[in-house]
N, CA, C, O and CB atoms as a CASP TS submission, in Angstrom:
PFRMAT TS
TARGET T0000
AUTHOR 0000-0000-0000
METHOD Language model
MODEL 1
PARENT N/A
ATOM      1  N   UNK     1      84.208  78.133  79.072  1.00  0.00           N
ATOM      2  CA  UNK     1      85.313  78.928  78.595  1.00  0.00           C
ATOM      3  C   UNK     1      85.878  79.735  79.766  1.00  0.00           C
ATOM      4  O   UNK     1      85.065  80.282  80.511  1.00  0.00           O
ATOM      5  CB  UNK     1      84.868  79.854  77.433  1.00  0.00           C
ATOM      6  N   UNK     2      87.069  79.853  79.983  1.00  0.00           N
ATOM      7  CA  UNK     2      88.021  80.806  80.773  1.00  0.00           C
ATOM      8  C   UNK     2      87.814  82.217  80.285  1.00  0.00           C
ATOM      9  O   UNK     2      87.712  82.615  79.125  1.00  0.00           O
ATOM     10  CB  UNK     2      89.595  80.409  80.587  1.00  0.00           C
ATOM     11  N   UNK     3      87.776  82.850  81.349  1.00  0.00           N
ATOM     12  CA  UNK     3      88.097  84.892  81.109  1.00  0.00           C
ATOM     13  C   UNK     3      89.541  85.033  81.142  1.00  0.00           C
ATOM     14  O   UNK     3      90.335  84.521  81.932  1.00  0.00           O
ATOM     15  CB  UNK     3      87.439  86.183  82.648  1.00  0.00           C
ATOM     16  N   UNK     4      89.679  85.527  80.517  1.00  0.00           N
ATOM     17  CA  UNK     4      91.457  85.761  81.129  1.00  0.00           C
ATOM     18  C   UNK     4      91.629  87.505  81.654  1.00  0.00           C
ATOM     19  O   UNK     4      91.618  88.609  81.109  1.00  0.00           O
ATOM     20  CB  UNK     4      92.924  85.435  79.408  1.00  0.00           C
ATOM     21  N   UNK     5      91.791  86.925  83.097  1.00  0.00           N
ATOM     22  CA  UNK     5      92.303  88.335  83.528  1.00  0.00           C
ATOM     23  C   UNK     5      92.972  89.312  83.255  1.00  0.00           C
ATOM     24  O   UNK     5      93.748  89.034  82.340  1.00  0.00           O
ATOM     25  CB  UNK     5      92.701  88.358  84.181  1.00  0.00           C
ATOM     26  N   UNK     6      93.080  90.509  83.653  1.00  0.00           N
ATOM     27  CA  UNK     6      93.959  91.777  83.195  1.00  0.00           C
ATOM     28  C   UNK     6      94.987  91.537  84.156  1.00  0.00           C
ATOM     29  O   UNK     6      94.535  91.241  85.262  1.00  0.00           O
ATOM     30  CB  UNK     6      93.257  93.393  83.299  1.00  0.00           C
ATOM     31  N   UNK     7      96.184  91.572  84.076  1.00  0.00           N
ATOM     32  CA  UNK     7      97.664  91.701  84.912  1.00  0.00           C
ATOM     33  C   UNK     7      97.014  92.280  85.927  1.00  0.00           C
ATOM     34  O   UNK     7      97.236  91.780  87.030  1.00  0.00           O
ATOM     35  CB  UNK     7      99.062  92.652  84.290  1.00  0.00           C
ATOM     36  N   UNK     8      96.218  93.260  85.877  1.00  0.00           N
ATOM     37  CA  UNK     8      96.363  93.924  87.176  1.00  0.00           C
ATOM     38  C   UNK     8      95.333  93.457  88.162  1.00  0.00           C
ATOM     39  O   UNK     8      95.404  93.767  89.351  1.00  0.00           O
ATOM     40  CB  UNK     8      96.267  95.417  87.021  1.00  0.00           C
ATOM     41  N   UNK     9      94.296  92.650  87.626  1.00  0.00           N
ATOM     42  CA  UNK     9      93.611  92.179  88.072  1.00  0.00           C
ATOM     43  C   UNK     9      93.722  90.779  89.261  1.00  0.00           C
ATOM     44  O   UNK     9      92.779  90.288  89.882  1.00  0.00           O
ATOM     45  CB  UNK     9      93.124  92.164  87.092  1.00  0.00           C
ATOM     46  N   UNK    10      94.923  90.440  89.305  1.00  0.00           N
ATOM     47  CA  UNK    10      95.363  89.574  89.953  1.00  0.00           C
ATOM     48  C   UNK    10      96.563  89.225  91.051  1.00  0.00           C
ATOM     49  O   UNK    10      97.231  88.231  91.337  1.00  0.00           O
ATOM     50  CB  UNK    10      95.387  89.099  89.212  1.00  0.00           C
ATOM     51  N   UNK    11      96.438  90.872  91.594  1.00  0.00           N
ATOM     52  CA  UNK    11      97.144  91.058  92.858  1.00  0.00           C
ATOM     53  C   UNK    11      95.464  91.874  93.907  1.00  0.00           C
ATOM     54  O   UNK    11      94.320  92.297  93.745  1.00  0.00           O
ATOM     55  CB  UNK    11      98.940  92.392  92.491  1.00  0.00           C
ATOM     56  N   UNK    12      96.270  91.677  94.688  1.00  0.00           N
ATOM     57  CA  UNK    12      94.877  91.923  95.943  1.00  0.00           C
ATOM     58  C   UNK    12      94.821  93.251  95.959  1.00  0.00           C
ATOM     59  O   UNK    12      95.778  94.008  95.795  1.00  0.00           O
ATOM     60  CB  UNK    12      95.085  91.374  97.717  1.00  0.00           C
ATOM     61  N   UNK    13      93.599  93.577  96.174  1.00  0.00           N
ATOM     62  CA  UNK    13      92.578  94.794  95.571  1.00  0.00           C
ATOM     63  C   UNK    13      93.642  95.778  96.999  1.00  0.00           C
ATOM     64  O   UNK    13      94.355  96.761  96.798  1.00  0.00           O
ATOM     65  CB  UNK    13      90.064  94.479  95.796  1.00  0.00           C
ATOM     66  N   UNK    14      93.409  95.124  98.248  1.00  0.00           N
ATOM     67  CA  UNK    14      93.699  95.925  99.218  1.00  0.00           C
ATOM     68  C   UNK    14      95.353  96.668  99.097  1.00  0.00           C
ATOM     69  O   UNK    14      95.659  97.415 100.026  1.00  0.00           O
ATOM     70  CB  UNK    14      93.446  95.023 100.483  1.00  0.00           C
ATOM     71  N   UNK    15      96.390  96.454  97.960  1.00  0.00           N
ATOM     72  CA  UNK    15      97.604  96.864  98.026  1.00  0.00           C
ATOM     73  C   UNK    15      97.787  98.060  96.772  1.00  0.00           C
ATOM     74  O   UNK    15      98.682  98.750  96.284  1.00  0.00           O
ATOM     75  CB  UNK    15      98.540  95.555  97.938  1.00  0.00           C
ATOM     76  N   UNK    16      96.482  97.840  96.624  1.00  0.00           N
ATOM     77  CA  UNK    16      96.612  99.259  95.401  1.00  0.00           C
ATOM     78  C   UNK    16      96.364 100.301  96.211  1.00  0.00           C
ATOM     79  O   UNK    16      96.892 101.284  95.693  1.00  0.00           O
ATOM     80  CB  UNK    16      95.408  99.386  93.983  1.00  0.00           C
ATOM     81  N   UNK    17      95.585 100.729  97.682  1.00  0.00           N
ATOM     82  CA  UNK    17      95.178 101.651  98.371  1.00  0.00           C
ATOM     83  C   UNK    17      96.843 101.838  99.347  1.00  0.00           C
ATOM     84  O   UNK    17      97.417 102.907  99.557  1.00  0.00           O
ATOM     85  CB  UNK    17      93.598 101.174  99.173  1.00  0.00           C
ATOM     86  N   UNK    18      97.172 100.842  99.669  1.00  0.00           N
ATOM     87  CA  UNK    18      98.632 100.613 100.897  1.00  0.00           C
ATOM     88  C   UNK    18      99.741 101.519  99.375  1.00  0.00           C
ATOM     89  O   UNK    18     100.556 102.428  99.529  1.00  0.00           O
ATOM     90  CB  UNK    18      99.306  97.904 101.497  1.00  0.00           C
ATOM     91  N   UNK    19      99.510 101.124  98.617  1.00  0.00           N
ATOM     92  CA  UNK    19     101.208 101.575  98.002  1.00  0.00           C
ATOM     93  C   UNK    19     100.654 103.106  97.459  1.00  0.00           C
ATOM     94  O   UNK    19     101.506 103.973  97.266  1.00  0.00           O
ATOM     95  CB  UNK    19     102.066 100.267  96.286  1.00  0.00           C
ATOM     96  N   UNK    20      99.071 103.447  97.193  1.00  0.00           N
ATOM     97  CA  UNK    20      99.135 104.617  96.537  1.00  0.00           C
ATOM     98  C   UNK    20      99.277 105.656  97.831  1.00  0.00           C
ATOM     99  O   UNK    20      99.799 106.765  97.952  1.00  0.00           O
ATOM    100  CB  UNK    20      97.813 104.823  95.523  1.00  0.00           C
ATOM    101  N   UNK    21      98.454 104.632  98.884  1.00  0.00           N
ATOM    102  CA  UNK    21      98.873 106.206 100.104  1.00  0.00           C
ATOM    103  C   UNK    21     100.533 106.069 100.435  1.00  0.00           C
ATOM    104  O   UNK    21     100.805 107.072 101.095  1.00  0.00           O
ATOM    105  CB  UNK    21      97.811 106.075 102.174  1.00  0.00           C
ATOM    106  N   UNK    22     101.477 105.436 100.296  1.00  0.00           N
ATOM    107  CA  UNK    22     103.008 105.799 100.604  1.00  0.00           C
ATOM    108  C   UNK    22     103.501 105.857  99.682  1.00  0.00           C
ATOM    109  O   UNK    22     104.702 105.598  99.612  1.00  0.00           O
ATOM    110  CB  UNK    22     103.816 105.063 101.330  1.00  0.00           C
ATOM    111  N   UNK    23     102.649 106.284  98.410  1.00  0.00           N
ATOM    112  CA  UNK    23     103.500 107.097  97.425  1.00  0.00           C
ATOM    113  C   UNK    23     104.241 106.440  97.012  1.00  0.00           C
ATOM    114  O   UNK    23     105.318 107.031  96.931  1.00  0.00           O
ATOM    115  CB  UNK    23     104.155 108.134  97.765  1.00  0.00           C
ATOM    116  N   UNK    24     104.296 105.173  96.572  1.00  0.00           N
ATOM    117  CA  UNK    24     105.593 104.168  96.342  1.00  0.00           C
ATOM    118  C   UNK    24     105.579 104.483  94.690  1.00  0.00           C
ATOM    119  O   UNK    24     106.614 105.122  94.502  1.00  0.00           O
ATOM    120  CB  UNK    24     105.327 102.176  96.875  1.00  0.00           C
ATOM    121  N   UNK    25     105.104 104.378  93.818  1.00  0.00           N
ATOM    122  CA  UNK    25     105.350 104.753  92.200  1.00  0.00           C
ATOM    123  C   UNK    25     106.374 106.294  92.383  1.00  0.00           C
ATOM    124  O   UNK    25     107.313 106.423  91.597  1.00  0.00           O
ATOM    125  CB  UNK    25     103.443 105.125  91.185  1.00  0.00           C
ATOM    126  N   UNK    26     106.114 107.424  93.465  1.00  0.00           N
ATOM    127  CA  UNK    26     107.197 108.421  93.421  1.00  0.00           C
ATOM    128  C   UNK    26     108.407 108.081  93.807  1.00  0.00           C
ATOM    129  O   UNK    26     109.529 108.530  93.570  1.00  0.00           O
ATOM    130  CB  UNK    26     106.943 109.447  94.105  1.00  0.00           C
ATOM    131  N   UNK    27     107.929 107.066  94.550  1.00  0.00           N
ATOM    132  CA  UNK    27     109.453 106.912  95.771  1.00  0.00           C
ATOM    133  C   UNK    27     110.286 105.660  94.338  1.00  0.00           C
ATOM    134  O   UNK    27     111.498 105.724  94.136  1.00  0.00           O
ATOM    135  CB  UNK    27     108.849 105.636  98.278  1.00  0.00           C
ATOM    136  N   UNK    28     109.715 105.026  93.829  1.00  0.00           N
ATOM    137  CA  UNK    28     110.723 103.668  92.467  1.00  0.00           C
ATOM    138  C   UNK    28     111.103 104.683  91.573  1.00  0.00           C
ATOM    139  O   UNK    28     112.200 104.455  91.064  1.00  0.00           O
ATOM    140  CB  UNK    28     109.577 102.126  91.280  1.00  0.00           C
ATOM    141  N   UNK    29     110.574 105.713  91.215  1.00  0.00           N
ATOM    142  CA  UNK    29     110.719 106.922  90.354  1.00  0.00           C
ATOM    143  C   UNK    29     112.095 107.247  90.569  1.00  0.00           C
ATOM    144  O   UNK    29     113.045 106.904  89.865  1.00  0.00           O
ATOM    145  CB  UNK    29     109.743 108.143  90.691  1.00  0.00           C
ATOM    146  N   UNK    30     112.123 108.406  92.306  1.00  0.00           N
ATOM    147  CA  UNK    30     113.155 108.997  92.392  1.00  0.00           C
ATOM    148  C   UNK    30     114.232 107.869  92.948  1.00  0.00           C
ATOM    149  O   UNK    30     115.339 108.233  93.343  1.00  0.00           O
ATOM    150  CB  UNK    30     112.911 110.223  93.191  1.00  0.00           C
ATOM    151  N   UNK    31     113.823 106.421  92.955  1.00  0.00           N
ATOM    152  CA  UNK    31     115.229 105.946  92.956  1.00  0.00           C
ATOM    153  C   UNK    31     115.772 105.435  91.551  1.00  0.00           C
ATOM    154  O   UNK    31     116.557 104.488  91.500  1.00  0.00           O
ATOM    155  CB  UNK    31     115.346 104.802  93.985  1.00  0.00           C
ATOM    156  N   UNK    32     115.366 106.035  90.518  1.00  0.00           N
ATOM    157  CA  UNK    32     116.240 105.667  89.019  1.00  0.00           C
ATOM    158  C   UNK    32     115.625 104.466  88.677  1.00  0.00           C
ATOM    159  O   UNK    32     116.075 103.803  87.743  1.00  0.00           O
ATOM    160  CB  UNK    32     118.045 105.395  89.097  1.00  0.00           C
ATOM    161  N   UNK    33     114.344 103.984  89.515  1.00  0.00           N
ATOM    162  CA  UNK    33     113.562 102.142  88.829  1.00  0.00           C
ATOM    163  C   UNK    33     113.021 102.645  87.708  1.00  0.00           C
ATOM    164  O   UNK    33     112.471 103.729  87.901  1.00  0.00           O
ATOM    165  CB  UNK    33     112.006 101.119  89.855  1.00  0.00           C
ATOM    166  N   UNK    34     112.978 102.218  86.527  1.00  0.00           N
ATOM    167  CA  UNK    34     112.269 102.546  85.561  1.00  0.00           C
ATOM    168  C   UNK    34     112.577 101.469  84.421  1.00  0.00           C
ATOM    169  O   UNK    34     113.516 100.673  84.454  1.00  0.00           O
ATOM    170  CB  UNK    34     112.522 103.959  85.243  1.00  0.00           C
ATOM    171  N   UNK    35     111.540 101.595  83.319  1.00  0.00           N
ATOM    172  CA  UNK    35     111.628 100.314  82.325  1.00  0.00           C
ATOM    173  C   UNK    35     110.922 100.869  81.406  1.00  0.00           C
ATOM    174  O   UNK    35     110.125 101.765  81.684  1.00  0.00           O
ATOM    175  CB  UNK    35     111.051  98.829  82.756  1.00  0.00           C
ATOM    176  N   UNK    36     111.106 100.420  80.161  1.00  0.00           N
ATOM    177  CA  UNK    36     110.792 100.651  78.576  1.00  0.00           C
ATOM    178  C   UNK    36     109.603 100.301  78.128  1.00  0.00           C
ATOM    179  O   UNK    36     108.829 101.039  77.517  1.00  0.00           O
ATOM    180  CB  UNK    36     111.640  99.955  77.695  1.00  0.00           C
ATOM    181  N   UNK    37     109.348  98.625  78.563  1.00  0.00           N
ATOM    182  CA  UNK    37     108.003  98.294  77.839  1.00  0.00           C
ATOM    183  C   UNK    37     107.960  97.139  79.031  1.00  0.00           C
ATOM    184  O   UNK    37     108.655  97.168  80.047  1.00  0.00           O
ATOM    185  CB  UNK    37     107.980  97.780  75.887  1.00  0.00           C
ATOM    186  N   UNK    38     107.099  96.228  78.722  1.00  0.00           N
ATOM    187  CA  UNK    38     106.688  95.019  79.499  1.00  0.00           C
ATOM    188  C   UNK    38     105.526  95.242  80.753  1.00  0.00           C
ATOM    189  O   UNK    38     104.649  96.104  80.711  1.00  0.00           O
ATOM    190  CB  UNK    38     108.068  94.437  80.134  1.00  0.00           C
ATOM    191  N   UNK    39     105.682  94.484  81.622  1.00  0.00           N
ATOM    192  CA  UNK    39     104.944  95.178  83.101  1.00  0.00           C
ATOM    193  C   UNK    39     105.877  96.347  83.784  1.00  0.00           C
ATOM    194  O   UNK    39     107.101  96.470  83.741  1.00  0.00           O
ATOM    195  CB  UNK    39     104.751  93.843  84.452  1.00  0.00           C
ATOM    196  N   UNK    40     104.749  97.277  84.516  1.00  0.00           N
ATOM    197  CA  UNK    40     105.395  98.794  85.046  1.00  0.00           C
ATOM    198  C   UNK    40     105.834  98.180  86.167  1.00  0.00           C
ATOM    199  O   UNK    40     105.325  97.128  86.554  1.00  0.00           O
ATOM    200  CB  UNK    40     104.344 100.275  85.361  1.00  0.00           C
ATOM    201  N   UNK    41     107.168  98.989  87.017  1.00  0.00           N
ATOM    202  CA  UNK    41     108.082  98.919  87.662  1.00  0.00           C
ATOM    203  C   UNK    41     106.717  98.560  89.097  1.00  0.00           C
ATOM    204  O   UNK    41     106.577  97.485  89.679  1.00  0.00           O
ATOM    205  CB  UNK    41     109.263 100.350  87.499  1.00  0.00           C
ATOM    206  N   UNK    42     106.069  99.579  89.278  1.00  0.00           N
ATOM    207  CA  UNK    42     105.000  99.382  90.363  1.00  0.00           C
ATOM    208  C   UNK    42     103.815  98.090  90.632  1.00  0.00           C
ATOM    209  O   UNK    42     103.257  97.662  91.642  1.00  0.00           O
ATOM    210  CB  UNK    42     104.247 100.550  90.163  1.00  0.00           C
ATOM    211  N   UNK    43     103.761  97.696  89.023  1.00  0.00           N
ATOM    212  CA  UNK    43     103.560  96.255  89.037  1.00  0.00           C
ATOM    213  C   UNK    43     104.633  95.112  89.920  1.00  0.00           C
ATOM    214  O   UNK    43     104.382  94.532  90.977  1.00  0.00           O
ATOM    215  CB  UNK    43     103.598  95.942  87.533  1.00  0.00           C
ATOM    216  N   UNK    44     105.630  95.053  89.247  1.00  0.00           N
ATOM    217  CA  UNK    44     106.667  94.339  89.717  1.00  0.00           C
ATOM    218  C   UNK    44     106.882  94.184  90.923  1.00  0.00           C
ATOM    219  O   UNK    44     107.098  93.108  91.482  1.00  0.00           O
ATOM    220  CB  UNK    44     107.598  94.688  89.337  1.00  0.00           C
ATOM    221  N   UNK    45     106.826  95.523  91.537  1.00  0.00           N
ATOM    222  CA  UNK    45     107.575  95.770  92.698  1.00  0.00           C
ATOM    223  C   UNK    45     106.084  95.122  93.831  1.00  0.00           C
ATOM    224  O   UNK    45     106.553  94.509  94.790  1.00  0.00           O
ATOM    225  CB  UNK    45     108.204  97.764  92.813  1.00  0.00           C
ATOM    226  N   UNK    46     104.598  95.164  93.850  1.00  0.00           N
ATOM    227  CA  UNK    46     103.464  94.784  94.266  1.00  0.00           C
ATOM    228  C   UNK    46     103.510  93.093  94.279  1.00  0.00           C
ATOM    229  O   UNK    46     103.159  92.290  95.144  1.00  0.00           O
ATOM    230  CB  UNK    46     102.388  95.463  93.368  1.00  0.00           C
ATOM    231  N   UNK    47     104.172  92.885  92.764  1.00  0.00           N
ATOM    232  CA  UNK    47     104.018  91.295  93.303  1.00  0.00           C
ATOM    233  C   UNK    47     105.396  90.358  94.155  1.00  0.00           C
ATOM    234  O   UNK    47     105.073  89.417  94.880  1.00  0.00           O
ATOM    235  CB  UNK    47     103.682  90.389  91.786  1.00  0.00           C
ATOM    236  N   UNK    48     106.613  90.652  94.015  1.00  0.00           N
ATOM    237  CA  UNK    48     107.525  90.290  94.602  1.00  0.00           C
ATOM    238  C   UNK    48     106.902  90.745  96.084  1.00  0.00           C
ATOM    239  O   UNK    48     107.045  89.929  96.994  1.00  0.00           O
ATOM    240  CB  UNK    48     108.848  90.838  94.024  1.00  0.00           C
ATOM    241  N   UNK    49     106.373  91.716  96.309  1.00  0.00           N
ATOM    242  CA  UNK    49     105.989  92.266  97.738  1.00  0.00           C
ATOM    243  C   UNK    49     105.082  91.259  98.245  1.00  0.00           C
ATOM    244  O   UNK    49     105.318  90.754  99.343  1.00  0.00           O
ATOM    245  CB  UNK    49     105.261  93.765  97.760  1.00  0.00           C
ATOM    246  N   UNK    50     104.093  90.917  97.584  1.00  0.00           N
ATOM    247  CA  UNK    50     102.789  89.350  98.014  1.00  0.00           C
ATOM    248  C   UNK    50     104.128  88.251  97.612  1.00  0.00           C
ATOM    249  O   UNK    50     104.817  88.134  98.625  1.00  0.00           O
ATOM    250  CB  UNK    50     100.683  89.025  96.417  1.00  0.00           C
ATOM    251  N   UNK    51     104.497  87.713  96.860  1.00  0.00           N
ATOM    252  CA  UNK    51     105.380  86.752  97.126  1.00  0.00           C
ATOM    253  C   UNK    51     106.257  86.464  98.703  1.00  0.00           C
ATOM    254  O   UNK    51     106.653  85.414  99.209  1.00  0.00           O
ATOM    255  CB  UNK    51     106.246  87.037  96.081  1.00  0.00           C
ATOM    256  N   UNK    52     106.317  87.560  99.060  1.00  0.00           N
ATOM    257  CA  UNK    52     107.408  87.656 100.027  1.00  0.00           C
ATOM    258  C   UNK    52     106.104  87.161 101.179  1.00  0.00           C
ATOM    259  O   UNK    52     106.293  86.201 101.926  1.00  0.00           O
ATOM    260  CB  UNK    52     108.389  89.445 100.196  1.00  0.00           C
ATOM    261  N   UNK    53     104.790  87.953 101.197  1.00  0.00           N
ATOM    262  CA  UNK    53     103.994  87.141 102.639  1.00  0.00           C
ATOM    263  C   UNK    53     103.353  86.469 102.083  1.00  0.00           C
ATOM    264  O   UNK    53     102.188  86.819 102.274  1.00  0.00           O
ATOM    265  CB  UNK    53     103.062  87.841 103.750  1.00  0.00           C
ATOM    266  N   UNK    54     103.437  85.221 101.134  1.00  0.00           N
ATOM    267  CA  UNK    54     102.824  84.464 101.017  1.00  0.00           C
ATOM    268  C   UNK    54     103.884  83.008 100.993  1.00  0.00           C
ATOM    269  O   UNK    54     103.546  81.916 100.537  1.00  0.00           O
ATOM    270  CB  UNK    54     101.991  84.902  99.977  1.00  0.00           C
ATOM    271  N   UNK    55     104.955  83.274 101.487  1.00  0.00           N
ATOM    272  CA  UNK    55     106.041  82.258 101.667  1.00  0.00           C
ATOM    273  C   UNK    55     106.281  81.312 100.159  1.00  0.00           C
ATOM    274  O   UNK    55     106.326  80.089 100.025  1.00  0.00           O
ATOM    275  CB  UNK    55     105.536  81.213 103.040  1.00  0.00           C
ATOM    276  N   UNK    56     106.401  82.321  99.209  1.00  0.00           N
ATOM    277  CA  UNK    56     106.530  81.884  97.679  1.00  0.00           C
ATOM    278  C   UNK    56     107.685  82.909  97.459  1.00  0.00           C
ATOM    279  O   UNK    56     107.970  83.962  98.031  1.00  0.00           O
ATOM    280  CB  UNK    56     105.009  82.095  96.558  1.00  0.00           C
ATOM    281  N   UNK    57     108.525  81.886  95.915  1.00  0.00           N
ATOM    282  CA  UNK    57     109.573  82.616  95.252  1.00  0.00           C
ATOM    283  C   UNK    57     109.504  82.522  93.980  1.00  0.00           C
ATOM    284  O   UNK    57     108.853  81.528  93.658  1.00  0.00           O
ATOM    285  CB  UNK    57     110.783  82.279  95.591  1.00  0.00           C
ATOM    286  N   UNK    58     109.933  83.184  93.013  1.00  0.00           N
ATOM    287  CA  UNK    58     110.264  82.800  91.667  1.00  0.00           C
ATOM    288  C   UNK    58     110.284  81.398  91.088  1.00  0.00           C
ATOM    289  O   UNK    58     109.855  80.983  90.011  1.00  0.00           O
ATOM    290  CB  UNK    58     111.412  83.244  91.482  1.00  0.00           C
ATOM    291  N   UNK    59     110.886  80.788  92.073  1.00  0.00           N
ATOM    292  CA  UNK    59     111.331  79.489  91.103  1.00  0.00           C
ATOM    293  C   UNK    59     109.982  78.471  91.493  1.00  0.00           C
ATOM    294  O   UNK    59     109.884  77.354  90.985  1.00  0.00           O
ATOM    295  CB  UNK    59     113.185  78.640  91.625  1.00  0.00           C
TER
END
């Protein structure tokens, strides 16, 4: 049987320490990023960020 991971569980451990020391959840804040329900803006913004050095896109 499969575990199924937690969302958050499946970006690299080492970018939760890089974005909490530059404060990046204050800094998406005071630029007006924000959202209602679904995945948090600081989610989002962590994985487009590994997409980008891992030479992957959306599609």
């Amino acid at each position: 049987m499969i575990d199924q991971n937690s969302q958050y569980n499946q970006l690299p451990k080492e970018l939760d320490s890089v974005f909490s020391e530059l404060e990046m959840n204050k800094h998406l804040r005071q630029a007006g990023i924000k959202k209602s329900f679904g995945f948090s803006c600081s989610y989002l913004f962590q994985l487009v960020f590994c997409l980008i050095f891992q030479h992957k896109n959306w599609f």
